[in-house]
Structure formats: structure tokens, C-alpha cells
N, CA, C and O atoms as a MOPAC input file, in Angstrom:
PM7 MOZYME 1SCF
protein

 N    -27.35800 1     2.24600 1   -12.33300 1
 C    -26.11200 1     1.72500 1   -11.83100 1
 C    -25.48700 1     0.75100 1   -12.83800 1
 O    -24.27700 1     0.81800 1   -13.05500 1
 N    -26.26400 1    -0.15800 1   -13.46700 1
 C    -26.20000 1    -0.75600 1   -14.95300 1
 C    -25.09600 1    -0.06500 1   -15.66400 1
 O    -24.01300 1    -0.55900 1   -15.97800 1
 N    -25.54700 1     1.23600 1   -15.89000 1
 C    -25.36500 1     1.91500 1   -16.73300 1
 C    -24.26600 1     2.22300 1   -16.74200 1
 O    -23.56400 1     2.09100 1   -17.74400 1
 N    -23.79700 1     2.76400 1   -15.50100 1
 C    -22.50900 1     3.37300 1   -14.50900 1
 C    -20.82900 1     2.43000 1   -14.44100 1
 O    -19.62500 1     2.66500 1   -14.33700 1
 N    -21.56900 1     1.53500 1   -14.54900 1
 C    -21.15400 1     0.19700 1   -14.44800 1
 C    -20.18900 1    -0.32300 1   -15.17000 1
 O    -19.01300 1    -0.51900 1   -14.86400 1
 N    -20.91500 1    -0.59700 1   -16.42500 1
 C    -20.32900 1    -0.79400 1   -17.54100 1
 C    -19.71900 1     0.52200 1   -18.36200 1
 O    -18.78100 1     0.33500 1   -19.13600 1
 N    -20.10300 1     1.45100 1   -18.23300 1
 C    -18.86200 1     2.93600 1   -18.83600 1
 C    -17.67500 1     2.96900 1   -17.55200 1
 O    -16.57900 1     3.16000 1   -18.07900 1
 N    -17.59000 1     2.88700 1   -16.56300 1
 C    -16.53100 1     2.53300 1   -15.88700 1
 C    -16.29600 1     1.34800 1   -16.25900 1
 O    -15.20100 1     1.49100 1   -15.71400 1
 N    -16.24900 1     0.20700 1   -16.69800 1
 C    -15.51000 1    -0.63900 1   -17.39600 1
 C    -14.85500 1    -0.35300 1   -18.85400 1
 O    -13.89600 1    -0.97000 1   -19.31800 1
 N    -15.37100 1     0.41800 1   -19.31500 1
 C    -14.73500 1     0.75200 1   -20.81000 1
 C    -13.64700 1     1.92900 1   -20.02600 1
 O    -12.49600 1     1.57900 1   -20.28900 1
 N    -13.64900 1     2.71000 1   -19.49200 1
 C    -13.19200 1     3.99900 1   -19.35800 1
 C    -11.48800 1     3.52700 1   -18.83000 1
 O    -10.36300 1     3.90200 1   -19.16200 1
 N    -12.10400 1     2.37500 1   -17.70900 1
 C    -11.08600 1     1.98500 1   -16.59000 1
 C     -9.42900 1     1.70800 1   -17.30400 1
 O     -8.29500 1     2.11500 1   -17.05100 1
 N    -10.10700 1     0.70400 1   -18.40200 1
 C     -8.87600 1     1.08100 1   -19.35000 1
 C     -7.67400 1     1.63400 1   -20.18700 1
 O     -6.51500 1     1.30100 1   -20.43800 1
 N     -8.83800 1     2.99800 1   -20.59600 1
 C     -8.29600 1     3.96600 1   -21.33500 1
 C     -7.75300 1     4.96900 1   -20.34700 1
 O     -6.63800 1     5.45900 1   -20.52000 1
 N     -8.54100 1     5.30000 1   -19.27600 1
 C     -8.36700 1     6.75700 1   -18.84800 1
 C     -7.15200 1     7.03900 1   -17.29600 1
 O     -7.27800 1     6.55700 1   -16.17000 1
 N     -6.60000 1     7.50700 1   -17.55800 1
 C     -5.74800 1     7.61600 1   -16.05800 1
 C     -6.88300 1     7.54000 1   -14.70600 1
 O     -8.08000 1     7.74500 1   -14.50700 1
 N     -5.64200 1     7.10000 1   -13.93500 1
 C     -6.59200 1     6.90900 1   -12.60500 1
 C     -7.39300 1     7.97400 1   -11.79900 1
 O     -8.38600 1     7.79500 1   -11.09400 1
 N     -6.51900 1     9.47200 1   -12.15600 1
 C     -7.46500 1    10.29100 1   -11.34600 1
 C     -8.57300 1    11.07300 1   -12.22400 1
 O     -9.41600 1    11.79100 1   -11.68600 1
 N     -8.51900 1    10.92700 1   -13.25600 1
 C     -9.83200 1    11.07700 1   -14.25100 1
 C    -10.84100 1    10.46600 1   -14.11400 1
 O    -11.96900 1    10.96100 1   -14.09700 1
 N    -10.51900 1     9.13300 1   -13.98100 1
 C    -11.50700 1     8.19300 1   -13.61700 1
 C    -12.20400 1     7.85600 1   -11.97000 1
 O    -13.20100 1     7.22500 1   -11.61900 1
 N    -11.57600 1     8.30300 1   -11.52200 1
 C    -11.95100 1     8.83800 1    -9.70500 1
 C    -13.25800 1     9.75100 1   -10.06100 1
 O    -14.46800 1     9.64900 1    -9.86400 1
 N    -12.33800 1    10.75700 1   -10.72800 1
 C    -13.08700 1    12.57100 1   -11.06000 1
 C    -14.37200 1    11.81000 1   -11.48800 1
 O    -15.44800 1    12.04400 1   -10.93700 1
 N    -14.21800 1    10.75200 1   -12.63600 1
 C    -15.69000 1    10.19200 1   -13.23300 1
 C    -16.53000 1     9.67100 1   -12.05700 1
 O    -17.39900 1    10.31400 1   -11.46800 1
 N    -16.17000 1     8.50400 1   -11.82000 1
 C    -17.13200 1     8.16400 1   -11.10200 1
 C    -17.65300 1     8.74200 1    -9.78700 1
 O    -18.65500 1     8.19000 1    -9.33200 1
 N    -17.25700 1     9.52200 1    -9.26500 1
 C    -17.39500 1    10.60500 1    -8.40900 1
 C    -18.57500 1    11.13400 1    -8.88100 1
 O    -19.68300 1    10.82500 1    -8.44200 1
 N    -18.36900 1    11.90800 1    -9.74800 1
 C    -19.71500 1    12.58200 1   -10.98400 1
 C    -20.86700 1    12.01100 1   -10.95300 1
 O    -21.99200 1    12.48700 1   -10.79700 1
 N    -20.42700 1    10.72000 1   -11.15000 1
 C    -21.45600 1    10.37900 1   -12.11800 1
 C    -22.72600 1     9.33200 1   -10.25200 1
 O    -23.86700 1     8.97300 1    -9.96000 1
 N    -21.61300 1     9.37700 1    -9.81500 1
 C    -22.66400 1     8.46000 1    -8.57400 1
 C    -23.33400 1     9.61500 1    -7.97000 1
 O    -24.47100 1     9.43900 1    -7.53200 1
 N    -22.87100 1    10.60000 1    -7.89700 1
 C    -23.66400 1    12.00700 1    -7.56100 1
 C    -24.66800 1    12.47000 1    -8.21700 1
 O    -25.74100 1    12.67100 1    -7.64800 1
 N    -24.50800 1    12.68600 1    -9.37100 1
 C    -25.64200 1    12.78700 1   -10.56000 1
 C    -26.65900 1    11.01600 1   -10.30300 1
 O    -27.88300 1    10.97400 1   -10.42800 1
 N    -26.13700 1    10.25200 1   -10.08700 1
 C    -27.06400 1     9.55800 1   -10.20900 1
 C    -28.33000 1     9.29800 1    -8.69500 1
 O    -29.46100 1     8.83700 1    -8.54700 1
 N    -27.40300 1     9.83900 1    -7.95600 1
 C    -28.00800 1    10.14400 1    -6.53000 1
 C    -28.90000 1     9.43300 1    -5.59600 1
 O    -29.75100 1     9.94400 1    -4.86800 1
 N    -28.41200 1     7.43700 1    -5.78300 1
 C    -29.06400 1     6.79200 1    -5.17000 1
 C    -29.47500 1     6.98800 1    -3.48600 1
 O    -30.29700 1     6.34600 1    -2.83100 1
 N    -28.58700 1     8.11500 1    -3.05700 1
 C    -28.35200 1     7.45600 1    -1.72500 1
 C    -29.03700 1     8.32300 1    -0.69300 1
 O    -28.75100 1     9.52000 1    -0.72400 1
 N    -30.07200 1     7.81600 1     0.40300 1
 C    -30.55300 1     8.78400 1     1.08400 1
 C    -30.13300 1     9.54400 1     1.91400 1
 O    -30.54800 1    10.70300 1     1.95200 1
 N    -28.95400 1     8.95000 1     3.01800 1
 C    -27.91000 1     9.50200 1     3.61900 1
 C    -26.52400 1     9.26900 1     2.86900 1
 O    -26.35700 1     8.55100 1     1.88300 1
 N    -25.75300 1     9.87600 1     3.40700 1
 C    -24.28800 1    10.20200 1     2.47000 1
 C    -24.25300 1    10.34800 1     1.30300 1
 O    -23.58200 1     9.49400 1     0.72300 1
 N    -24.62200 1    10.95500 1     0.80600 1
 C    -24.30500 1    10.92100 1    -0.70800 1
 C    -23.61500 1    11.73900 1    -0.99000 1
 O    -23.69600 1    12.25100 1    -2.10700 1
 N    -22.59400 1    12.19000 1     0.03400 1
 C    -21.13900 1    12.98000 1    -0.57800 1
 C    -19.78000 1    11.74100 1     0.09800 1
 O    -18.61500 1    11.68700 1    -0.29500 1
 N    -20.37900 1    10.94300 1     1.09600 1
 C    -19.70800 1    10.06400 1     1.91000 1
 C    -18.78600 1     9.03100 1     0.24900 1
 O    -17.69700 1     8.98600 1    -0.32400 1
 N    -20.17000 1     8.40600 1     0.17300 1
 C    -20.24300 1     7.12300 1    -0.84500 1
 C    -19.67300 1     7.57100 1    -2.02000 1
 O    -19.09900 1     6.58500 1    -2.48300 1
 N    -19.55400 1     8.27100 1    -2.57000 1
 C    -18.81900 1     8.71500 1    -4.13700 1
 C    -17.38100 1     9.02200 1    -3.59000 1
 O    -16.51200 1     8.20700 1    -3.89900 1
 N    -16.98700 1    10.19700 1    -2.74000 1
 C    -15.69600 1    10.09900 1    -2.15800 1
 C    -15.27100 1     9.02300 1    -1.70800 1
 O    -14.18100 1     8.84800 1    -2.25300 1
 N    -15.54000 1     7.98800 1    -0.86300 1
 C    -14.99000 1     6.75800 1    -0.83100 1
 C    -14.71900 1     5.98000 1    -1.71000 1
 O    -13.64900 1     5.39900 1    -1.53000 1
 N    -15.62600 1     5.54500 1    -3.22500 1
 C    -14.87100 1     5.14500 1    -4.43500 1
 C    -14.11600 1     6.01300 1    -5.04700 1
 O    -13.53000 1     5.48500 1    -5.99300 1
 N    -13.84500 1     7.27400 1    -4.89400 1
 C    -13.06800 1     7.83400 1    -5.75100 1
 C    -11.77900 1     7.52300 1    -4.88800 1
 O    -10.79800 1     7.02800 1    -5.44400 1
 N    -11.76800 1     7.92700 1    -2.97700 1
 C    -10.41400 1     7.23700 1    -3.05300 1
 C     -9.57800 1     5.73400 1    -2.99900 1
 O     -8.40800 1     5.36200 1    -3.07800 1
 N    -11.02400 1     5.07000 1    -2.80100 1
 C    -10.79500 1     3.75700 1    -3.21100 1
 C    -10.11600 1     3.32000 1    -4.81900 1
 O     -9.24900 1     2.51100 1    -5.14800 1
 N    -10.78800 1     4.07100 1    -5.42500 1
 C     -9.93000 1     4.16400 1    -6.50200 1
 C     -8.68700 1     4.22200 1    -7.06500 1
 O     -8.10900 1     3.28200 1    -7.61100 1
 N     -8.18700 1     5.59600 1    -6.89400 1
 C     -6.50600 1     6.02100 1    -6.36000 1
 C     -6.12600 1     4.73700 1    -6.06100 1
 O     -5.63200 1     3.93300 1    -6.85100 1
 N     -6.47100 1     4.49500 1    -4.41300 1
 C     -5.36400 1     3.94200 1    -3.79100 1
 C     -4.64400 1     2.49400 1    -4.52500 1
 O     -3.49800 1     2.05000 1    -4.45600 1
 N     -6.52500 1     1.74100 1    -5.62500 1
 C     -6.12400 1     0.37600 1    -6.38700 1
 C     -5.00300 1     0.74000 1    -7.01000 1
 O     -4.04800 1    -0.03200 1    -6.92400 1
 N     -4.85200 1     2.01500 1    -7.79000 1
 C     -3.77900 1     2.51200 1    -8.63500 1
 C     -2.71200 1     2.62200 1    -7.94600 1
 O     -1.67100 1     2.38000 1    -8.55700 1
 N     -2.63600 1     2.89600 1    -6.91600 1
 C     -1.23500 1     3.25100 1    -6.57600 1
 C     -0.86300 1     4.61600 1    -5.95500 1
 O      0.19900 1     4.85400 1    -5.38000 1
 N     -1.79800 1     5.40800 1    -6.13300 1
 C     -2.25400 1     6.72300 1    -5.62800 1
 C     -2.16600 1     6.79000 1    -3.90900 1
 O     -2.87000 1     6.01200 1    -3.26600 1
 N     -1.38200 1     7.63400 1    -3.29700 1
 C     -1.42500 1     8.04900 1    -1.40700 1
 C     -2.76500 1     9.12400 1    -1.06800 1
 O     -2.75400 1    10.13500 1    -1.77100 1
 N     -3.80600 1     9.02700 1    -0.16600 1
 C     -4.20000 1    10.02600 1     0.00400 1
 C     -4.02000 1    10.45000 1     0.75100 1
 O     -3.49100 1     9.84600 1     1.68500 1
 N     -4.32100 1    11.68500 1     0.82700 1
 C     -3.60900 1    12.73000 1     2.27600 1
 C     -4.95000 1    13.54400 1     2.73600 1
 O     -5.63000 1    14.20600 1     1.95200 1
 N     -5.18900 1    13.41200 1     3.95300 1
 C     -6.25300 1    14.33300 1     4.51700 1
 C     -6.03500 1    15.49200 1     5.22500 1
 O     -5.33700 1    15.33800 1     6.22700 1
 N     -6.38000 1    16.47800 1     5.02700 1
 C     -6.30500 1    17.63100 1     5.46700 1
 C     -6.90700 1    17.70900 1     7.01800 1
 O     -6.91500 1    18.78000 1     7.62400 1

């Protein structure tokens, strides 16, 4: 998570907001702390994400 951490701090900068959703999405999945939800918890920062940006989400 260290790890995760700090490359979303370098990235956060450079990369548009929904790239960086797409990332950390990825990468909390691949890293797969979680015993329940672990499709819950990565989708919630990714649209937590967006929305810091400025991003609407829409649910189907």
C-alpha cells in the first residue's frame, strides 16, 4: 500500500483524472488486500476520485 501510495502521488499530477481512477482501480485489485469487497473498495476510490476532479457519476 506504501507502494501504491506514493505512485499515485507522482501520477496524480501528470495523468488525467480518469486514467488515474482506471490506475488505482488496477492496482488495489492486483494488490488484493481485502477479504470482503474487493470489487466494492477499488470502485469506490475510483469514483471518489472523478468526483474530487469534477467528474458526475451516473449509475445504471
Amino acid at each position: 500500500m506504501e507502494d501504491f501510495s506514493a505512485e499515485f502521488g507522482k501520477l496524480k499530477e501528470t495523468h488525467r483524472p480518469v486514467l488515474l481512477a482506471a490506475y488505482a482501480r488496477l492496482r488495489l485489485v492486483q494488490i488484493h488486500p481485502f477479504i470482503d469487497g474487493n470489487g466494492r473498495t477499488p470502485r469506490f476510490l475510483m469514483k471518489l476520485i472523478l468526483v474530487d476532479q469534477g467528474h458526475q457519476i451516473i449509475n445504471f
